[in-house]
C-alpha positions in Angstrom: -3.5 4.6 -3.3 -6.7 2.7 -3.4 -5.3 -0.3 -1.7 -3.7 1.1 1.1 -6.8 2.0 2.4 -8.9 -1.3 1.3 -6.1 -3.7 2.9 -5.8 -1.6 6.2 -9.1 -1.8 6.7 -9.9 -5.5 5.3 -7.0 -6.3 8.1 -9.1 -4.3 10.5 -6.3 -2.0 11.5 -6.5 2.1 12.8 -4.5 4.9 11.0 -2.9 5.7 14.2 -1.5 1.8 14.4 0.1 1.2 11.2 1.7 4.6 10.9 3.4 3.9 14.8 4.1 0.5 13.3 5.5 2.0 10.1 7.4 5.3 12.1 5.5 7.9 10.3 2.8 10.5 11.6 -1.2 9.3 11.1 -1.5 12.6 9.3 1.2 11.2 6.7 -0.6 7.7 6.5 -4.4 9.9 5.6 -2.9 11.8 3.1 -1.0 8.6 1.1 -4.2 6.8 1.8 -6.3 9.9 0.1 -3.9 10.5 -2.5 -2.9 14.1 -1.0 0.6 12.9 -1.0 2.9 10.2 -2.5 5.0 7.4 -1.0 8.8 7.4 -1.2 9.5 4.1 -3.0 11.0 3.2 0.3 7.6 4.0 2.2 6.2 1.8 -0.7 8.3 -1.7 0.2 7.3 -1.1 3.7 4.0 -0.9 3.4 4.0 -3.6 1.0 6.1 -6.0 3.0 4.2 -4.6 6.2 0.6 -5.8 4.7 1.7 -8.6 2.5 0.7 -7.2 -0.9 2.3 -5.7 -3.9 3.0 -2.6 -4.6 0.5 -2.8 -7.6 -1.9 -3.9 -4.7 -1.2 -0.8 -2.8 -1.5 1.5 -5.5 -4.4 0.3 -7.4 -6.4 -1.9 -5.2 -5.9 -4.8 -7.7 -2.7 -7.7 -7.9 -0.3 -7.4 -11.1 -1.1 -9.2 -13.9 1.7 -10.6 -16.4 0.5 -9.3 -19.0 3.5 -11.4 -21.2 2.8 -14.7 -19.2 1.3 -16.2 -22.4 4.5 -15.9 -24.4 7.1 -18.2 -24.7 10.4 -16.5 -23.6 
């Protein structure tokens, strides 16, 4: 989870913070952030409405990409 950990600190937020914001332990928060452990997909729309990114965002560090937005549909 590359972006969790770029967009925390880019927003210049603690561990301990956003996991009391998002009502999980800051142990849980380390280990999604260091890829030790995996979000439920509900964790994943928290976090993601929480910091005001996509989940792509969260995961790999980078904004989705519409790969079909040059085709006609």
């Amino acid at each position: 989870m590359i972006g969790l950990k770029q967009i925390r600190k880019r927003k210049g937020l603690n561990q301990q913070q956003v996991a009391i914001d998002l009502n999980i332990s800051r142990e849980a928060l380390s280990y999604y952030e260091n890829g030790k452990r995996e979000p439920s997909l509900k964790m994943l729309i928290a976090m993601s409405n929480y910091f005001n990114v996509s989940i792509d965002y969260l995961i790999t560090g980078k904004e989705f990409k519409d790969k079909n937005k040059n085709f006609p549909n």
